[in-house]
PDB file as gemmi writes it, atoms N, CA and C in Angstrom:
CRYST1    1.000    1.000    1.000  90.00  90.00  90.00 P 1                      
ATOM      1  N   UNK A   1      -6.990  19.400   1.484  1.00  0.00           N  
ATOM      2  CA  UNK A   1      -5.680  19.987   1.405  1.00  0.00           C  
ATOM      3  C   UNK A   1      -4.745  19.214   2.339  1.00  0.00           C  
ATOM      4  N   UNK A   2      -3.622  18.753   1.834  1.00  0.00           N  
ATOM      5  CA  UNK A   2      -2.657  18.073   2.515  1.00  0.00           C  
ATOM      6  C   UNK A   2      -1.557  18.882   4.036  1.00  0.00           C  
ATOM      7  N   UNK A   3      -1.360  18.528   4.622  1.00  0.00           N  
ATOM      8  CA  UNK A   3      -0.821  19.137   5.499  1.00  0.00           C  
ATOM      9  C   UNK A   3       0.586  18.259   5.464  1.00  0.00           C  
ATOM     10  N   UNK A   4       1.488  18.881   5.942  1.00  0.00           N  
ATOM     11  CA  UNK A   4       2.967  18.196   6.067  1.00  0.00           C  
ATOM     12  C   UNK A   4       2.988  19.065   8.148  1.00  0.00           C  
ATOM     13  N   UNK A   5       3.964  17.442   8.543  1.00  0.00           N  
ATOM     14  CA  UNK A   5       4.273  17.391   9.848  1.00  0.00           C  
ATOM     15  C   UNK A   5       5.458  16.958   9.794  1.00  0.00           C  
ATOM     16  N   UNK A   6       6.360  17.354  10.676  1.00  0.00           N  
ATOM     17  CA  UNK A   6       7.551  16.815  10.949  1.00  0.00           C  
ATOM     18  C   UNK A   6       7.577  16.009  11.936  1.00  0.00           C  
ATOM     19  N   UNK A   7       8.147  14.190  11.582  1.00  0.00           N  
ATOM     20  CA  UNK A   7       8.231  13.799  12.861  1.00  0.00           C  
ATOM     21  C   UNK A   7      10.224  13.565  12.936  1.00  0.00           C  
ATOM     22  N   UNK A   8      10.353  13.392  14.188  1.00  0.00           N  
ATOM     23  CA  UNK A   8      12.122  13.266  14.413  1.00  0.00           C  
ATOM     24  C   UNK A   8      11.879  11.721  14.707  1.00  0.00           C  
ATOM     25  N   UNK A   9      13.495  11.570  14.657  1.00  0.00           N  
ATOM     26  CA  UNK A   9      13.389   9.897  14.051  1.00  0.00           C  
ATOM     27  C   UNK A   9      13.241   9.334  15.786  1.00  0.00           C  
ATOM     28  N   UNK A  10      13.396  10.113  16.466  1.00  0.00           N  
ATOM     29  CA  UNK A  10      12.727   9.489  17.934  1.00  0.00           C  
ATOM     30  C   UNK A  10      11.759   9.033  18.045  1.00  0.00           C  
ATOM     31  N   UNK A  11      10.689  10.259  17.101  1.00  0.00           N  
ATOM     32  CA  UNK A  11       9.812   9.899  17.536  1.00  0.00           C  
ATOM     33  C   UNK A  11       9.155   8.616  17.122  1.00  0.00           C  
ATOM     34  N   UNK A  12       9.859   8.585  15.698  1.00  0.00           N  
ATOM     35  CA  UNK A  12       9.751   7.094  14.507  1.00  0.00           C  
ATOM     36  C   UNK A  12       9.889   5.811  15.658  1.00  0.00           C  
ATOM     37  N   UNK A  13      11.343   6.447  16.108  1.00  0.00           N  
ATOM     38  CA  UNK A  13      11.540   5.091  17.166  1.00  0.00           C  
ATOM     39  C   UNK A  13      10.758   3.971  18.294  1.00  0.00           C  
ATOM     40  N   UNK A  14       9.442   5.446  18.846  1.00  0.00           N  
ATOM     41  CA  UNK A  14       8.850   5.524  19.801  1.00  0.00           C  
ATOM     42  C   UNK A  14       7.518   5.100  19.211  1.00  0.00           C  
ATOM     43  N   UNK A  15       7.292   5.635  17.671  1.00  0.00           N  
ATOM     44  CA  UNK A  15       6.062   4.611  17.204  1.00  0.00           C  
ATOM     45  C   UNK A  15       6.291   3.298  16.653  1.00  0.00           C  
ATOM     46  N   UNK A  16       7.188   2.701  16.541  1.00  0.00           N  
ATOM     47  CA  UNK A  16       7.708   1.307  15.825  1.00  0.00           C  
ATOM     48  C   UNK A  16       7.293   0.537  17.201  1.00  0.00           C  
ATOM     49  N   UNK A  17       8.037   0.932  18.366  1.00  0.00           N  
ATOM     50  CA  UNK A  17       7.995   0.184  19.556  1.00  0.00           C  
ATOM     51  C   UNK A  17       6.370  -0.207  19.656  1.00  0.00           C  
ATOM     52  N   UNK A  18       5.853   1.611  19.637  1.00  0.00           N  
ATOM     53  CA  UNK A  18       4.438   1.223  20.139  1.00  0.00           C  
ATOM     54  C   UNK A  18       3.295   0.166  19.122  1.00  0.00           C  
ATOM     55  N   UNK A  19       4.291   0.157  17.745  1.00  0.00           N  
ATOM     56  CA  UNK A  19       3.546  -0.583  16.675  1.00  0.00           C  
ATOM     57  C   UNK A  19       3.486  -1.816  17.240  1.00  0.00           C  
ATOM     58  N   UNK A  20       4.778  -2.798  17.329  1.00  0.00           N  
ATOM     59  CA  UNK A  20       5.046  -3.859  17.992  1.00  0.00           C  
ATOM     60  C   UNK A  20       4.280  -4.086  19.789  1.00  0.00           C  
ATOM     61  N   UNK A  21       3.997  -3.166  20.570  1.00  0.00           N  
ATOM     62  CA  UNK A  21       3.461  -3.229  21.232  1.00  0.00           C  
ATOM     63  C   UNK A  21       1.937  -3.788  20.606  1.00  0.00           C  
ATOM     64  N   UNK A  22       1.300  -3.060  19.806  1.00  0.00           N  
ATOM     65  CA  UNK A  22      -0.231  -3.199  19.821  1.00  0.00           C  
ATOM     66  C   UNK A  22      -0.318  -4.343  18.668  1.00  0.00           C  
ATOM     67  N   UNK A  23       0.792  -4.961  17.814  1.00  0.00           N  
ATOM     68  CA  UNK A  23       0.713  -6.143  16.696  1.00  0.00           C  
ATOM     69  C   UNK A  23       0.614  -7.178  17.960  1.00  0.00           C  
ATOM     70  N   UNK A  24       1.713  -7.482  19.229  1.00  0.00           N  
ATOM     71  CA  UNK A  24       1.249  -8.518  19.956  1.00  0.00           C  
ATOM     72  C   UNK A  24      -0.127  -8.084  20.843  1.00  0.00           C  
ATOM     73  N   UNK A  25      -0.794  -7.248  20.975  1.00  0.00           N  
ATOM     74  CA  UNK A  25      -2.508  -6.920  21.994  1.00  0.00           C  
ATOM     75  C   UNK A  25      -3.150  -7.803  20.712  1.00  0.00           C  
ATOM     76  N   UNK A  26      -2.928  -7.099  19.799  1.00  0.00           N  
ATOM     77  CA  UNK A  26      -4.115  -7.851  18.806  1.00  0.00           C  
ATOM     78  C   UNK A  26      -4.096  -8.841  18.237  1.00  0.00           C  
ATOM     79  N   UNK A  27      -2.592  -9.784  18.823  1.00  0.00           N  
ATOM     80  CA  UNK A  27      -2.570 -11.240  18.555  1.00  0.00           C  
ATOM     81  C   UNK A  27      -3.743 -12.003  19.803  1.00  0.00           C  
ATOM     82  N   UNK A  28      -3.332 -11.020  20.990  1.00  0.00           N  
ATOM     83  CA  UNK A  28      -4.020 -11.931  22.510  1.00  0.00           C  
ATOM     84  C   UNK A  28      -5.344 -11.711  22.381  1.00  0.00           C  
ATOM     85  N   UNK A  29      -5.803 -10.880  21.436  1.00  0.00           N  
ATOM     86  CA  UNK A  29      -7.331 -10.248  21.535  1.00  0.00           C  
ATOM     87  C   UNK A  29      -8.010 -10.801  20.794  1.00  0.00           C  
ATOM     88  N   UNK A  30      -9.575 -11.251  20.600  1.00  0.00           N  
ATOM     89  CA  UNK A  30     -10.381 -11.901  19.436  1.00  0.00           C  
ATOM     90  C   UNK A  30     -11.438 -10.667  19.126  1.00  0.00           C  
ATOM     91  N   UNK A  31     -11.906 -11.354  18.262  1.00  0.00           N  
ATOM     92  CA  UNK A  31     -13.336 -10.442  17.478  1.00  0.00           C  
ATOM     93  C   UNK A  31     -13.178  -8.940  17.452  1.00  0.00           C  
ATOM     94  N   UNK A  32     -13.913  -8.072  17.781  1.00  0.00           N  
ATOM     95  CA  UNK A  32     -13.749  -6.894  17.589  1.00  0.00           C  
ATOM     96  C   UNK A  32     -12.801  -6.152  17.901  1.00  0.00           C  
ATOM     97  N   UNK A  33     -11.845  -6.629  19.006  1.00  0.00           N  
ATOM     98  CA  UNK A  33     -11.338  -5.652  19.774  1.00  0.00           C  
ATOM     99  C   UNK A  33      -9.864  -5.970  18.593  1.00  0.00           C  
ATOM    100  N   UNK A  34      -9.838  -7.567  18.461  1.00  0.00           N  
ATOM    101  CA  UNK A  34      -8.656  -7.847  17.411  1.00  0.00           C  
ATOM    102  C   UNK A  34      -8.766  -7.094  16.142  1.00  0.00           C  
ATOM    103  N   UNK A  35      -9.865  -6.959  15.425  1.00  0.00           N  
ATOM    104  CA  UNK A  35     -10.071  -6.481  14.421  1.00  0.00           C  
ATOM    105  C   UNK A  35      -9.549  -4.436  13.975  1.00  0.00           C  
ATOM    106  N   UNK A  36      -9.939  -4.345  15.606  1.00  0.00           N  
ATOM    107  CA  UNK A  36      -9.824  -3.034  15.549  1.00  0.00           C  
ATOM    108  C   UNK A  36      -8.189  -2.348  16.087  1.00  0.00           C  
ATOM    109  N   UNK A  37      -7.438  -3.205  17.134  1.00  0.00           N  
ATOM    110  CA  UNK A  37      -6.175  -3.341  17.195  1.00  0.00           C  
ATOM    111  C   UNK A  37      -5.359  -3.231  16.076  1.00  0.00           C  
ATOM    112  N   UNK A  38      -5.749  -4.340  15.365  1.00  0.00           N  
ATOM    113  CA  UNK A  38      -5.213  -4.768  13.519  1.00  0.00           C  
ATOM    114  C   UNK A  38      -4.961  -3.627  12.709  1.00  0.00           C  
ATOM    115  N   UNK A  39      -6.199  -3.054  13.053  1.00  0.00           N  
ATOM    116  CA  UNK A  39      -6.483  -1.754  11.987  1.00  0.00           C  
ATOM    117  C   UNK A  39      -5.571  -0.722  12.255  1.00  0.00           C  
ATOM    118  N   UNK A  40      -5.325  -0.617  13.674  1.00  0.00           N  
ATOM    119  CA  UNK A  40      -4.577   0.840  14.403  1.00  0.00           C  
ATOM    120  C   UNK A  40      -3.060   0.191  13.763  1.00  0.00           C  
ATOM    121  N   UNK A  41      -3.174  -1.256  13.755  1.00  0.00           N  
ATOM    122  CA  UNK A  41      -1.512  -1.432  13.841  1.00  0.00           C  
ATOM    123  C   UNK A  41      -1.136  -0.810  12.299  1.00  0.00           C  
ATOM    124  N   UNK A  42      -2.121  -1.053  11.344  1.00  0.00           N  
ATOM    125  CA  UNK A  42      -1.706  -0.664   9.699  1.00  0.00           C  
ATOM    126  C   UNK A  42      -1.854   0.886   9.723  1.00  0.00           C  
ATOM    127  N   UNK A  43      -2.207   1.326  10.542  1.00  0.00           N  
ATOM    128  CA  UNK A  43      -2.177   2.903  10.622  1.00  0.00           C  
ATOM    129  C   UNK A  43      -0.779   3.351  10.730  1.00  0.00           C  
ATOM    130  N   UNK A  44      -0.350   2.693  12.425  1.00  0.00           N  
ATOM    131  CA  UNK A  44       0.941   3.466  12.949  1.00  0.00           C  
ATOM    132  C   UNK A  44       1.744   2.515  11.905  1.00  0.00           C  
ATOM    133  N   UNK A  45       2.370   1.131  11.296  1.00  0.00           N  
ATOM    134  CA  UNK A  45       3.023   0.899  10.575  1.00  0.00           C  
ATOM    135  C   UNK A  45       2.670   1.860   9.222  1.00  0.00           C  
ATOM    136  N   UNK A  46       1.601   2.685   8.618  1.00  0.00           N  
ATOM    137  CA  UNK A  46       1.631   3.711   7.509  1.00  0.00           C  
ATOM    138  C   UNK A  46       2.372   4.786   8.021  1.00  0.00           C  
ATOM    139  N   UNK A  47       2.156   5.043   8.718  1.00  0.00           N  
ATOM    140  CA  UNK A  47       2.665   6.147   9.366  1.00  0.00           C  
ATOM    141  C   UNK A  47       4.205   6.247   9.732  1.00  0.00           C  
ATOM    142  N   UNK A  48       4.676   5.024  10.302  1.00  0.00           N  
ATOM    143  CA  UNK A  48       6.372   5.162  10.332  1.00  0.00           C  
ATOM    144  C   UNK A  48       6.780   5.235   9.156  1.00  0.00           C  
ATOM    145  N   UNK A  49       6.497   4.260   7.937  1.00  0.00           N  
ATOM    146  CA  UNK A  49       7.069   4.222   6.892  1.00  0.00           C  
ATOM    147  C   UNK A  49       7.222   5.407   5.992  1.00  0.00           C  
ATOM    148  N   UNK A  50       5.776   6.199   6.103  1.00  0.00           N  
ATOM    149  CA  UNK A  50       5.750   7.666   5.472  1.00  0.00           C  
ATOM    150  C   UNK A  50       6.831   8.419   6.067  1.00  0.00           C  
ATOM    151  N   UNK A  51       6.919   8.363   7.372  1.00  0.00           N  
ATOM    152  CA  UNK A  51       8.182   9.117   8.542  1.00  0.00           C  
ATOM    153  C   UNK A  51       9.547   9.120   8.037  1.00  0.00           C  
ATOM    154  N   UNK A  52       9.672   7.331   8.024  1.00  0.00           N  
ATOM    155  CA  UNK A  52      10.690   7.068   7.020  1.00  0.00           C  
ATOM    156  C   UNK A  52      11.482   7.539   6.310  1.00  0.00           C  
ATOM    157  N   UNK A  53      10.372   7.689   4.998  1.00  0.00           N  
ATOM    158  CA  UNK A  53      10.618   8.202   3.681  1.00  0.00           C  
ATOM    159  C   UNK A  53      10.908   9.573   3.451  1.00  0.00           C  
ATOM    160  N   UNK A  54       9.835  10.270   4.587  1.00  0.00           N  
ATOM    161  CA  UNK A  54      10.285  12.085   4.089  1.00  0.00           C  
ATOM    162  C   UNK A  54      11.380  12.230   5.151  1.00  0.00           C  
ATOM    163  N   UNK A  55      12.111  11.681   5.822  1.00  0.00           N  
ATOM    164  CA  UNK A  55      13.292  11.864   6.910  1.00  0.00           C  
ATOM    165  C   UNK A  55      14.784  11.261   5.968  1.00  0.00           C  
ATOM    166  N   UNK A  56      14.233  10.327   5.140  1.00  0.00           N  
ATOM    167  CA  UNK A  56      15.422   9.816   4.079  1.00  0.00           C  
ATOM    168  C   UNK A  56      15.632  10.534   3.198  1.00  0.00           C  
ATOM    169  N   UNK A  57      14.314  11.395   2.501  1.00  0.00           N  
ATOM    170  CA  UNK A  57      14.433  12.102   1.229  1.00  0.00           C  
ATOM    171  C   UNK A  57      14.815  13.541   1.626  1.00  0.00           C  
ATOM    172  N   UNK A  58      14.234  14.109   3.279  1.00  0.00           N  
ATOM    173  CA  UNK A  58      15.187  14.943   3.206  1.00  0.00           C  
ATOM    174  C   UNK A  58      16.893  14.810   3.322  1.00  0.00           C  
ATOM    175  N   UNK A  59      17.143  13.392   4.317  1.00  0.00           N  
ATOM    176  CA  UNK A  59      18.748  14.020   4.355  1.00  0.00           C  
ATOM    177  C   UNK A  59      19.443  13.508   2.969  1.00  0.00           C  
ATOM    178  N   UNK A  60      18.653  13.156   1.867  1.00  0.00           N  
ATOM    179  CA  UNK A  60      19.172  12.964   0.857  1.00  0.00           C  
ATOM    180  C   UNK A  60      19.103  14.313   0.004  1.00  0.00           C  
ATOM    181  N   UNK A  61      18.145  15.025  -0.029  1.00  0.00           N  
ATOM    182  CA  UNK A  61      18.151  16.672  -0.386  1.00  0.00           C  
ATOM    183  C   UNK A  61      19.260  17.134   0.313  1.00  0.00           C  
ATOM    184  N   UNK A  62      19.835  17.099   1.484  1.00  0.00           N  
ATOM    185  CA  UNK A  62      20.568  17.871   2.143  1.00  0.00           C  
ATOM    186  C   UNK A  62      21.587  18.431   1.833  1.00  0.00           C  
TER     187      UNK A  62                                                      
END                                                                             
């Protein structure tokens, strides 16, 4: 079952930064630790973009 969360576009703000924070760790990092950096970064970049989208589509409902 799906759950819905509200994030505010701060907080969008505050994960983009931290995205860009951990895209350059897992440039400086090799083997596992890069691999697994990588992975978190396609998480929080899924994650803003979803943020994104339901923060656009609501103030477009509005």
């Amino acid at each position: 079952m799906a759950q819905t969360i509200e994030i505010s576009p701060i907080d969008v703000m505050a994960l983009k930064k931290l995205a860009v924070i951990n895209g350059a760790l897992a440039k400086t990092l090799t083997g596992v630790a890069s691999r697994e950096q990588t992975a978190l970064l396609r998480v929080l970049i899924d994650v803003v973009n979803r943020a994104e989208l339901a923060n656009a589509t609501e103030k477009a409902g509005a």
